[in-house]
Backbone as CSV, one residue per row, in Angstrom:
resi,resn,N_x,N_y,N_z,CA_x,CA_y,CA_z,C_x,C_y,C_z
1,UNK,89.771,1.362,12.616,88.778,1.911,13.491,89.533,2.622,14.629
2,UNK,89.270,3.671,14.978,89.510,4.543,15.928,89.225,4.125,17.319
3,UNK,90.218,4.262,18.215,90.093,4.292,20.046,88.845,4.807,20.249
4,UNK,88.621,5.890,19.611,87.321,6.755,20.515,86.058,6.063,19.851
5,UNK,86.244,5.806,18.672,84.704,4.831,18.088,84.312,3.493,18.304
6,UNK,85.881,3.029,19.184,85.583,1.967,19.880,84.856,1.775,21.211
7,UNK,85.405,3.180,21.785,84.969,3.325,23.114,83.738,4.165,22.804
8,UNK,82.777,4.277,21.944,81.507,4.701,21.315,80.484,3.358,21.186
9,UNK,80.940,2.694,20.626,80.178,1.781,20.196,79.824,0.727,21.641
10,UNK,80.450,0.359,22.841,79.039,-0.085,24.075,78.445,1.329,24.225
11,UNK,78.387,2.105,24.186,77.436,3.202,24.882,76.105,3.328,23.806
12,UNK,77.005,2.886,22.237,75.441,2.756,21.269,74.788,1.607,21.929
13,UNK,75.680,0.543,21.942,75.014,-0.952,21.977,73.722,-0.675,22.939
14,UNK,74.466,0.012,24.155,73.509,-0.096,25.270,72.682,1.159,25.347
15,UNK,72.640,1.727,24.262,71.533,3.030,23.787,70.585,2.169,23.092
16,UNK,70.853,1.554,21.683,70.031,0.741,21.051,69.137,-0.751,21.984
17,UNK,69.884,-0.911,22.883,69.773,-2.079,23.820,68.342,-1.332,24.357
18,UNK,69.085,-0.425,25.211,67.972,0.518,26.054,66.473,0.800,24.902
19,UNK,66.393,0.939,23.770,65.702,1.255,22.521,64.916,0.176,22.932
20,UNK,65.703,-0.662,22.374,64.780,-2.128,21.654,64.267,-2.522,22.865
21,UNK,64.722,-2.535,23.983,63.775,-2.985,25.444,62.210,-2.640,25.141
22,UNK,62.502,-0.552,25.119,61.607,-0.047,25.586,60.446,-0.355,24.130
23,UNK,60.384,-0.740,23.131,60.210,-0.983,22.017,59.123,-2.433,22.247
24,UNK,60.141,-3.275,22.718,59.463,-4.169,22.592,58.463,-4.355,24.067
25,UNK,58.707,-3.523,25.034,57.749,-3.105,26.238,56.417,-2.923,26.101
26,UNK,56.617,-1.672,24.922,55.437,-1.114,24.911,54.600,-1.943,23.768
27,UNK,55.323,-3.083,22.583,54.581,-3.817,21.767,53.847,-4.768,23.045
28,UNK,54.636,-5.393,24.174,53.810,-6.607,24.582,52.524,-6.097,25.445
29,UNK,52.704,-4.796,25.867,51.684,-4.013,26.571,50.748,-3.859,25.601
30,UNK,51.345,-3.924,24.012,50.074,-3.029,23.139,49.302,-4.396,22.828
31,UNK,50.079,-5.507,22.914,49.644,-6.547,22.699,48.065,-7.126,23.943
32,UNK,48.786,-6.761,25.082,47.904,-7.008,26.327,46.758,-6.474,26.203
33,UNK,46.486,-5.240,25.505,45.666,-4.283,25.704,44.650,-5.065,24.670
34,UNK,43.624,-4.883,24.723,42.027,-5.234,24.273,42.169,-4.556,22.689
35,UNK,41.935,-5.557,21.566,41.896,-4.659,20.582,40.303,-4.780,20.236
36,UNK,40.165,-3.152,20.093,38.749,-2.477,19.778,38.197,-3.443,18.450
37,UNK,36.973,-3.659,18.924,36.192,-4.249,17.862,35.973,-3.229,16.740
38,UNK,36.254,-3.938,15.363,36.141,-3.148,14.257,34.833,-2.231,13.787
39,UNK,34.939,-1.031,13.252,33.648,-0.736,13.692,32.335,-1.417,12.216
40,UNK,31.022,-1.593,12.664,30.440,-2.226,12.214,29.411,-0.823,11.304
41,UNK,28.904,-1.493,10.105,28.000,-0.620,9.868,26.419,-0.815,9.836
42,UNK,25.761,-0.206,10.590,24.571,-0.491,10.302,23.874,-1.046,9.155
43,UNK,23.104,-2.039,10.228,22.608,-2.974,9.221,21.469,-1.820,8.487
44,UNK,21.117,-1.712,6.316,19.749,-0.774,6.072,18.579,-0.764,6.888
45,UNK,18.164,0.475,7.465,16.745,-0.022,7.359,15.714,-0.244,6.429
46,UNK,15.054,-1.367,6.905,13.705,-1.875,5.912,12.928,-0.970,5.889
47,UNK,12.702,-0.672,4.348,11.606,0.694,4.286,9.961,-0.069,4.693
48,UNK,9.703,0.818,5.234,8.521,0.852,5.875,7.456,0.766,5.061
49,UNK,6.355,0.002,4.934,5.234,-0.279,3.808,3.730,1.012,4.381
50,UNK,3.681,2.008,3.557,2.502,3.176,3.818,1.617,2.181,3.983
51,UNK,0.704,1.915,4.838,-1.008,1.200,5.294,-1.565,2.155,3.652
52,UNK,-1.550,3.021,3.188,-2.087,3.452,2.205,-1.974,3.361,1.054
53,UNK,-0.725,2.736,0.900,-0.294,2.442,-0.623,-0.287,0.520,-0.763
54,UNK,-0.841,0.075,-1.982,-0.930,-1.098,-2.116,0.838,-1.539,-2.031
55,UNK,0.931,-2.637,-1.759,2.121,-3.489,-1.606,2.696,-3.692,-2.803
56,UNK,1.624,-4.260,-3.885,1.755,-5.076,-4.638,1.881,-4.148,-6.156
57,UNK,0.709,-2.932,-6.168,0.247,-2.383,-7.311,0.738,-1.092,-7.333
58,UNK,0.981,-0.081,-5.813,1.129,1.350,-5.621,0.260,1.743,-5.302
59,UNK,-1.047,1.261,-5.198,-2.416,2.217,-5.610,-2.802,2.477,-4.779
60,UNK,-3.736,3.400,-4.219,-3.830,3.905,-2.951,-5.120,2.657,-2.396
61,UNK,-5.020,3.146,-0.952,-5.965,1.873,-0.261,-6.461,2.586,0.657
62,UNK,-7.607,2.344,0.867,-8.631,1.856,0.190,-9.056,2.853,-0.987
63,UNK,-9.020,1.544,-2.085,-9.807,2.262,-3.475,-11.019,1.303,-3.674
64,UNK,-11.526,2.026,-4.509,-12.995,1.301,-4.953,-12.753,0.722,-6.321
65,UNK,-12.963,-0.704,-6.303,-12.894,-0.910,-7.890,-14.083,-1.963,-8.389
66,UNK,-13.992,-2.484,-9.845,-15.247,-3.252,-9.781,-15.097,-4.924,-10.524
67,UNK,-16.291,-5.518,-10.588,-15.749,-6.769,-10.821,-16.248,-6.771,-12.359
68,UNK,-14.930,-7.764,-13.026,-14.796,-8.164,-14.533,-15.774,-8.599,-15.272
69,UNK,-16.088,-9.551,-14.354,-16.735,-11.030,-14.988,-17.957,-11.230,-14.707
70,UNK,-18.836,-12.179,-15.151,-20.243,-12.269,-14.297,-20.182,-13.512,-13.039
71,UNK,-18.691,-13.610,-12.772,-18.604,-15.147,-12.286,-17.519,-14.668,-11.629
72,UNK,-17.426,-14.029,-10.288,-15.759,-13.561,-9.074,-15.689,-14.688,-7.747
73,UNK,-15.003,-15.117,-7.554,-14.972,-16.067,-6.752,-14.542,-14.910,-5.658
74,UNK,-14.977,-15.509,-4.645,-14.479,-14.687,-3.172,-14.172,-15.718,-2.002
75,UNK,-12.806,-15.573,-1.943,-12.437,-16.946,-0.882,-11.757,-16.398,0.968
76,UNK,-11.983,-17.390,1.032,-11.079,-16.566,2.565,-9.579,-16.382,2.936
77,UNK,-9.204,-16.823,1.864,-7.499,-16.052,2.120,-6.851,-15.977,0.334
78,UNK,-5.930,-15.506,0.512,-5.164,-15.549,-0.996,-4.532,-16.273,-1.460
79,UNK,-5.251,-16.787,-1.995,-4.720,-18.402,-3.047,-5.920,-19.434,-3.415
80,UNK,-5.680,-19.765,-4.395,-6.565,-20.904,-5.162,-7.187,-22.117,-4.362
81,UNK,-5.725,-22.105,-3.029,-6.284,-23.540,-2.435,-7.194,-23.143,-1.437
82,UNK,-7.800,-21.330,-1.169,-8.602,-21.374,-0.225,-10.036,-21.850,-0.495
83,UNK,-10.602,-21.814,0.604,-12.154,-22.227,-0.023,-13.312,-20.872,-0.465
84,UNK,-14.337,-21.303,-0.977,-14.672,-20.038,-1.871,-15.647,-19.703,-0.972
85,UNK,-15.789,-18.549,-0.571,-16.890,-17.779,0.303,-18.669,-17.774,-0.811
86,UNK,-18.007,-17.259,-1.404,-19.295,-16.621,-2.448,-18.779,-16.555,-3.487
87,UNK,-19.443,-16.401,-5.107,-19.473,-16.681,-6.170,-20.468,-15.407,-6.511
88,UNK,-19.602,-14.153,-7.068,-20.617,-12.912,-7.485,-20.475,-12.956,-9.272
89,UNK,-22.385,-12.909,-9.337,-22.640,-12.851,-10.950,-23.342,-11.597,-11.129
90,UNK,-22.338,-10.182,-10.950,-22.965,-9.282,-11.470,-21.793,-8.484,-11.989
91,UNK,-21.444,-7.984,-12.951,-20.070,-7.613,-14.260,-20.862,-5.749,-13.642
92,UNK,-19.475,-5.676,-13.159,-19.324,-3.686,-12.772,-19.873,-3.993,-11.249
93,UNK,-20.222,-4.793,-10.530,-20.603,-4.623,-9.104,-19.483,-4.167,-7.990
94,UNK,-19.273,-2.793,-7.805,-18.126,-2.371,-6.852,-17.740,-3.572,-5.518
95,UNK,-16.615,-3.023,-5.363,-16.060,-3.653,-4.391,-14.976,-2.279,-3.473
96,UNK,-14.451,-2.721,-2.168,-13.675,-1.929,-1.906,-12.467,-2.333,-1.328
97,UNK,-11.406,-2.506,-2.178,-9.934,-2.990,-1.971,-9.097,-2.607,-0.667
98,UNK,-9.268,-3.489,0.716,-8.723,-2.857,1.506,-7.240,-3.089,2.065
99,UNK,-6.455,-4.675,1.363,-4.984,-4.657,1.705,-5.278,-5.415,0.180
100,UNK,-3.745,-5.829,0.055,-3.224,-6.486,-1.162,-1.988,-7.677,-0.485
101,UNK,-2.393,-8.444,-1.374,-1.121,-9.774,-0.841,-0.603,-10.595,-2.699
102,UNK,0.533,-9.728,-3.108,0.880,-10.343,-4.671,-0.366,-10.401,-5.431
103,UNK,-0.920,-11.203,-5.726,-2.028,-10.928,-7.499,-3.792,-10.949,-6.504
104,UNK,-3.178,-11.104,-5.069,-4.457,-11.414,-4.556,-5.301,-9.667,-3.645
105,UNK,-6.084,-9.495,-3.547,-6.756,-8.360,-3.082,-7.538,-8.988,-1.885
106,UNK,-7.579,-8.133,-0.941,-8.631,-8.302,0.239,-9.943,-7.226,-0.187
107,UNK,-10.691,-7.862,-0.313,-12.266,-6.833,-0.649,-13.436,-6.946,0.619
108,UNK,-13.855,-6.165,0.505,-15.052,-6.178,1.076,-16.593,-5.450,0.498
109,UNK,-17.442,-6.010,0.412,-18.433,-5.409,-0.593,-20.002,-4.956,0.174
110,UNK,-20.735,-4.010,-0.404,-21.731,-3.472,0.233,-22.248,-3.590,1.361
111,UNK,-22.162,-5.422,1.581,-22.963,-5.498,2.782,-21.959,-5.824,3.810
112,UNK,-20.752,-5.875,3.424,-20.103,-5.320,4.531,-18.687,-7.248,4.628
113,UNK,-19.049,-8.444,3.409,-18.800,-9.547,3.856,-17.477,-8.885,3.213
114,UNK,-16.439,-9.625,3.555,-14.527,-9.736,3.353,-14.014,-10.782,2.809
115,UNK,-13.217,-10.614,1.844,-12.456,-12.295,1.357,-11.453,-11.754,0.459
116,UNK,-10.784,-12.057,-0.243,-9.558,-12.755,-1.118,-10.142,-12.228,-2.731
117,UNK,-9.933,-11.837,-3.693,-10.543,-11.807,-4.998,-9.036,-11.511,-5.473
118,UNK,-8.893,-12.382,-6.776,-7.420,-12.139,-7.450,-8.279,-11.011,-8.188
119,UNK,-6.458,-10.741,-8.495,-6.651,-9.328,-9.698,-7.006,-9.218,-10.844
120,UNK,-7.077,-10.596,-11.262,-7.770,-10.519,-12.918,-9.224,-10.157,-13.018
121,UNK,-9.817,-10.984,-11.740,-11.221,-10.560,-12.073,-11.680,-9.174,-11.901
122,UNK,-10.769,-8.246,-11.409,-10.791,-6.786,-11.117,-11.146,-5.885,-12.074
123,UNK,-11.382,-4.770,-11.855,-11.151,-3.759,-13.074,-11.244,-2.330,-12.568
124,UNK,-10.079,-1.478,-12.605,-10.736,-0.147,-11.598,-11.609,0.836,-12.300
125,UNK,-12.493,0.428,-13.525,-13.987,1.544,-13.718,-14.397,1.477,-12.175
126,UNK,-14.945,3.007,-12.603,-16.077,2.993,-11.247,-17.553,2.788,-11.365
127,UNK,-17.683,2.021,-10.588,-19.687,1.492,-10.622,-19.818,1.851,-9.429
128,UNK,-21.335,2.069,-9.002,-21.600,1.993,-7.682,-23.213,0.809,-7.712
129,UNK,-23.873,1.148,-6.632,-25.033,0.249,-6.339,-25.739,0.727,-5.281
130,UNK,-26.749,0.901,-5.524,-27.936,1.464,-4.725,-27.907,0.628,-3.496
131,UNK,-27.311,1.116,-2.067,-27.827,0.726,-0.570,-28.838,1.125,-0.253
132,UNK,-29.635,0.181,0.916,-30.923,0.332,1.711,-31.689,-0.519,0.921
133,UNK,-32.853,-0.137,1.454,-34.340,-0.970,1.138,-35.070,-0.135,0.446
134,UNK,-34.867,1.508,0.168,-35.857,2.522,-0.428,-35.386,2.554,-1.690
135,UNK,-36.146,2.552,-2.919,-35.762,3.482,-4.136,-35.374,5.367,-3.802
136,UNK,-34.414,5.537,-5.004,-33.849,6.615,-4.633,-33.964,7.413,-5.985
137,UNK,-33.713,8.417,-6.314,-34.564,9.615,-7.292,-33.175,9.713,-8.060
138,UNK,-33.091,9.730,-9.001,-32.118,10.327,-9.842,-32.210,11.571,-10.198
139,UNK,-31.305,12.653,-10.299,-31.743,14.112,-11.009,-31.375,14.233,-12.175
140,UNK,-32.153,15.538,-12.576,-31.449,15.884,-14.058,-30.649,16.647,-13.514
141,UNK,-30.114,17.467,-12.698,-29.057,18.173,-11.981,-28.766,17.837,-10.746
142,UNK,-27.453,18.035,-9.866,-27.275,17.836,-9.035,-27.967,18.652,-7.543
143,UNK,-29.424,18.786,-7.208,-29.895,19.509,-6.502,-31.272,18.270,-6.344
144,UNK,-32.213,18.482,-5.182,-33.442,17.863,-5.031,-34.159,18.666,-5.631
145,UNK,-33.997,20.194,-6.420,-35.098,20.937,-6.820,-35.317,20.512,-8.178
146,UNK,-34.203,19.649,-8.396,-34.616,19.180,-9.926,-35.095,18.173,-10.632
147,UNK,-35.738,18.390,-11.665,-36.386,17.055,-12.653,-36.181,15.827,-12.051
148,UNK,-36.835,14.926,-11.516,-36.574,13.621,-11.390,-35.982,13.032,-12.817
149,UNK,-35.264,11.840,-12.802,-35.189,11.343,-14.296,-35.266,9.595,-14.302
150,UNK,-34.979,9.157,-13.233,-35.784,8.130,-12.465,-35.566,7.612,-11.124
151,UNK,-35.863,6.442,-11.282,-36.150,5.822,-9.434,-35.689,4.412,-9.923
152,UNK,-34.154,4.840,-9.200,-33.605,3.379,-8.509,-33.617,2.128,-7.468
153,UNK,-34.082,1.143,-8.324,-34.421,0.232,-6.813,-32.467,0.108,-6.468
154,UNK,-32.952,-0.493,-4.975,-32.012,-1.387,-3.997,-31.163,-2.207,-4.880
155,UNK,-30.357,-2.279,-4.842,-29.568,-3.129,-5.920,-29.234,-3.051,-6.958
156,UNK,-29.327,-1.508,-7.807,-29.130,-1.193,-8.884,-27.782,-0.979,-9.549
157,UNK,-27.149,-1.499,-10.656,-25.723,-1.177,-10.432,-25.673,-0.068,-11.811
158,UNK,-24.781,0.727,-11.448,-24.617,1.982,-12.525,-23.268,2.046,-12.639
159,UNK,-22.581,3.098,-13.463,-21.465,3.914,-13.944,-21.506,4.729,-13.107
160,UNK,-20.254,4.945,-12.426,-19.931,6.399,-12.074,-19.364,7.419,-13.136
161,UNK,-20.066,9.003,-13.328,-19.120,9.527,-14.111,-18.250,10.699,-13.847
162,UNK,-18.595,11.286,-12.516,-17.847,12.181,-12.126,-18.585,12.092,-10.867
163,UNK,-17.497,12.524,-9.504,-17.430,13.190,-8.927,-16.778,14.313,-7.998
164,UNK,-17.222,15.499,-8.195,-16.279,16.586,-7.300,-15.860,16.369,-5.867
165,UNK,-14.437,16.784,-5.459,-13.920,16.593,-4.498,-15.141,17.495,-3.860
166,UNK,-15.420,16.609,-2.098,-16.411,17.353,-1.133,-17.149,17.229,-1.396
167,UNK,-17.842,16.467,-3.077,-19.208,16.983,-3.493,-20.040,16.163,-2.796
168,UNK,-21.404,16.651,-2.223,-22.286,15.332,-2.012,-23.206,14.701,-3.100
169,UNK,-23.129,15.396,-3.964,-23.710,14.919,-5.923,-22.350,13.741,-6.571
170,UNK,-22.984,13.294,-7.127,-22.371,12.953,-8.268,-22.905,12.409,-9.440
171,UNK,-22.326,12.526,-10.689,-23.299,12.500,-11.894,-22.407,10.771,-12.245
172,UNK,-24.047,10.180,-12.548,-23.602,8.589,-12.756,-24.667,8.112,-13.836
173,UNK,-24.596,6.789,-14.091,-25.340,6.591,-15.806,-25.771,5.112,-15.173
174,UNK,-27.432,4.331,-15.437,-27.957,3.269,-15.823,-28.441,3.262,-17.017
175,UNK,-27.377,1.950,-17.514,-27.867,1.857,-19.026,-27.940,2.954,-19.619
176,UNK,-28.750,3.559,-20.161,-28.383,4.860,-21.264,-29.371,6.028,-20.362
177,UNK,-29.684,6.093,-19.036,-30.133,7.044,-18.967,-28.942,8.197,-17.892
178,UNK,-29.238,8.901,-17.420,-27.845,9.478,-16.937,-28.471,10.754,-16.167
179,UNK,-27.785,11.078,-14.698,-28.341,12.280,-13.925,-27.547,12.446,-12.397
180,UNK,-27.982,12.752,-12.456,-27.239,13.330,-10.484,-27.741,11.996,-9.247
181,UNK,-26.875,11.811,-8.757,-27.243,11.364,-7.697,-26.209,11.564,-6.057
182,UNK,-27.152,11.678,-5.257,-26.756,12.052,-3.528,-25.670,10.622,-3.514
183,UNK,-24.437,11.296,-3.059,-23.674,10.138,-2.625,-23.836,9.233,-1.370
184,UNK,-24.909,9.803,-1.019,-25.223,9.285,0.455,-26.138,8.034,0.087
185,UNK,-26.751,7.737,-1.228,-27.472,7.063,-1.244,-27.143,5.611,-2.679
186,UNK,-25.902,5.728,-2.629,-25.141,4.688,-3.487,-24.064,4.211,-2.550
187,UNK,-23.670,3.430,-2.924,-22.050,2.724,-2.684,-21.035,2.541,-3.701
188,UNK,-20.030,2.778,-3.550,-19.146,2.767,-4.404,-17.943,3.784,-4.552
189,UNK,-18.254,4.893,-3.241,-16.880,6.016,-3.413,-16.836,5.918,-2.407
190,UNK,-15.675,6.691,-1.634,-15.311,7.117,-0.145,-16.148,8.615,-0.458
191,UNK,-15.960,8.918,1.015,-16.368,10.191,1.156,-15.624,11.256,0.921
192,UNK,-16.293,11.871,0.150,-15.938,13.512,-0.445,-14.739,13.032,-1.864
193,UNK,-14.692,11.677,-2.052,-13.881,11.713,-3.404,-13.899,12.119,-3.877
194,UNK,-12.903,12.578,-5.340,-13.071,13.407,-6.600,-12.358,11.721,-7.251
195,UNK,-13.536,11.421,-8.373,-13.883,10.846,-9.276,-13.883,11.302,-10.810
196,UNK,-12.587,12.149,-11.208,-12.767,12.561,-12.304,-13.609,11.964,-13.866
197,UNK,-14.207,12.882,-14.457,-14.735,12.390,-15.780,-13.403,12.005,-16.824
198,UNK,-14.010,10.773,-17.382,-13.745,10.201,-18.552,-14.251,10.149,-19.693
């Protein structure tokens, strides 16, 4: 080894010396310093349930649908263990589906009472039923200038078979006879529905 690489080597020592100080300076400073919280990712948001679309089925809400059986239990909440409001024995008597909770439906019917009806006893044909206290005129066309074809009492339950979007007609069937009637004077659609034919 050489004089001059001897007299080289303190000036490294204390170059590398000087190094590793400043080295390990700035680690205990980096150490001191606050380490940033990792960044987080938002938690999904929960999609939002449309008030218009059923929960359970998709179907839009409020729809009109009708009952199965001659025997619908109507209880006050959804489930078997509630207690039964009413007991309806009329097969096609509308109802109008206004939330859904799993197999159970919230209904409310003509005269306006609310409860629980599962989905089996359901069926979405459309029926309607004569509101008020007056009999009401059936047409042979959709106009008052035409043919009577009969007179519905209060409580009558029919087929719906069409109605036009906006229309205030719609053509509906008791038992085998069949004609126009003012939507103003049944129950069983929303207003201005289109009720396509089947």
């Amino acid at each position: 080894m050489s004089f001059r690489t001897m007299r080289l080597l303190p000036r490294l020592a204390a170059t590398a010396l000087a190094i590793f100080l400043a080295v390990l300076t700035s680690g205990a400073m980096a150490a001191d310093a606050p380490t940033p919280a990792p960044a987080t990712k938002p938690a999904p948001a929960k999609p939002v349930q449309d008030p218009h679309v059923g929960s359970s089925s998709g179907l839009p809400l409020p729809r009109f649908v009708s009952l199965r059986a001659d025997a619908v239990n109507l209880r006050v909440g959804p489930g078997d263990q509630y207690p039964i409001l009413w007991v309806y024995h009329r097969v096609g008597l509308p109802v109008e589906v206004l939330r859904e909770f799993d197999v159970w439906r919230l209904v409310v019917d003509s005269e306006g009472t609310k409860g629980w009806m599962h989905e089996a006893t359901l069926m979405g044909g459309r029926h309607f039923v004569i509101n008020g206290t007056a009999p009401v005129t059936l047409y042979r066309r959709a106009t008052t200038d035409a043919d009577p074809r009969a007179q519905l009492m209060p409580g009558v339950v029919g087929a719906i078979e069409r109605c036009d979007a906006g229309s205030d007609w719609c053509r509906v069937r008791v038992d085998h006879v069949a004609g126009w009637l003012q939507r103003s004077e049944f129950w069983g659609s929303l207003p201005g529905e289109k009720i396509p034919a089947k």
